[in-house]
C-alpha positions as CSV (number, residue, x, y, z in Angstrom):
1,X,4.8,-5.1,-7.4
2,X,8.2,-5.0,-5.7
3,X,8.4,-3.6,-2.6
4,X,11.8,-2.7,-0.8
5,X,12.6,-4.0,2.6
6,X,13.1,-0.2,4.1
7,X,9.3,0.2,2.5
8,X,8.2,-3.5,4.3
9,X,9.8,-2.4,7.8
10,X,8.0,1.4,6.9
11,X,5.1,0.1,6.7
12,X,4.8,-2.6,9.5
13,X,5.9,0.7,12.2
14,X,2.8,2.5,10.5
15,X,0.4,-0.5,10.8
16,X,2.0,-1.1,14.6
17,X,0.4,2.7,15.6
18,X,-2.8,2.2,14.2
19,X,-5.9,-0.2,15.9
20,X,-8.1,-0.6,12.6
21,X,-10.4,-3.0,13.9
22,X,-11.2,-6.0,11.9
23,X,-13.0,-4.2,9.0
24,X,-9.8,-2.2,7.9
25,X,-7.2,-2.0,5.7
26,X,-4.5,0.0,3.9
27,X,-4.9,0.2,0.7
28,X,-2.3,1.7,-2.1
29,X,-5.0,4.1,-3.7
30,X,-4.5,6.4,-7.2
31,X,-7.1,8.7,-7.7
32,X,-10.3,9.0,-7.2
33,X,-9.7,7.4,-4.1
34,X,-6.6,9.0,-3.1
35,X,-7.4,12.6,-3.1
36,X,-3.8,13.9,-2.0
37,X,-1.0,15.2,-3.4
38,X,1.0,13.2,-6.3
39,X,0.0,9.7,-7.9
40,X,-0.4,7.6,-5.1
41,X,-1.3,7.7,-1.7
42,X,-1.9,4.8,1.4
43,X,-5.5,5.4,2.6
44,X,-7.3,3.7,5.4
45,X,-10.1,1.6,3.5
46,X,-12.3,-1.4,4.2
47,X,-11.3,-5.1,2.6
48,X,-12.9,-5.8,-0.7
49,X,-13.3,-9.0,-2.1
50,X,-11.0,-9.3,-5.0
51,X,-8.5,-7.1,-3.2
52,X,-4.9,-8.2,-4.2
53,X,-3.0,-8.9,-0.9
54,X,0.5,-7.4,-0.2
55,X,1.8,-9.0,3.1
56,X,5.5,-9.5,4.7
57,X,6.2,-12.1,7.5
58,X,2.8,-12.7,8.0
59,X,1.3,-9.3,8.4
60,X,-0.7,-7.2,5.6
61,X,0.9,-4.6,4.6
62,X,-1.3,-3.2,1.7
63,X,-4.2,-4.3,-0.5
64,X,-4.4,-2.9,-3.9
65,X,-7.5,-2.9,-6.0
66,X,-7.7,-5.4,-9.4
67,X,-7.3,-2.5,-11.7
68,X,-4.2,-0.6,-9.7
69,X,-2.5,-4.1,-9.2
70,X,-2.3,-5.1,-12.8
71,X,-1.2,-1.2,-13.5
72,X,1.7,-1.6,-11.1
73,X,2.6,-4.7,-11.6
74,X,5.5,-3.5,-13.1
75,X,6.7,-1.7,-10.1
76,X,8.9,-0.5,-7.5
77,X,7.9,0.5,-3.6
78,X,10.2,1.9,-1.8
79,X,10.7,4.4,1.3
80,X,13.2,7.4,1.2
81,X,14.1,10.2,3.2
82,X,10.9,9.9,5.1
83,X,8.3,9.1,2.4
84,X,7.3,6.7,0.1
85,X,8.2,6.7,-3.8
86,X,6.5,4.2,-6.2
87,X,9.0,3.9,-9.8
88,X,6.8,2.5,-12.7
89,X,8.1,0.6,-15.1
């Protein structure tokens, strides 16, 4: 997955306002786990082990399950006019 650098520096502030404590992660979730509006969603979830790893200058960003990882492989994060958008290709 590619993410865009406004999507890297989006997520960092987000990450910066949150103490999760060393049992918790964000994780890029599609349903059932993200129960929200649209596709995707960023939930607050605890590390698995065969978690793909999404970090940027040393920080995580996001973890992605084995399943939605190879689905998105293919794809584009990105962060516009105050939200996130995710272009599969």
């Amino acid at each position: 997955m590619d993410i865009t650098e406004e999507a890297k520096q989006e997520l960092r502030r987000i990450i910066g306002k949150y103490d999760l404590g060393k049992d918790k992660r964000f994780r890029l979730a599609t349903p059932p786990v993200w129960e929200g509006e649209g596709d995707f969603g960023i939930v607050i979830d605890v590390e698995r082990e065969r978690d793909q790893v999404i970090e940027h200058e040393g920080v995580e960003l996001l973890r992605l399950d084995p399943e939605t990882a190879e689905h998105l492989s293919k794809s584009k994060m990105d962060f516009k006019e105050s939200r996130f958008t995710l272009d599969v290709y």
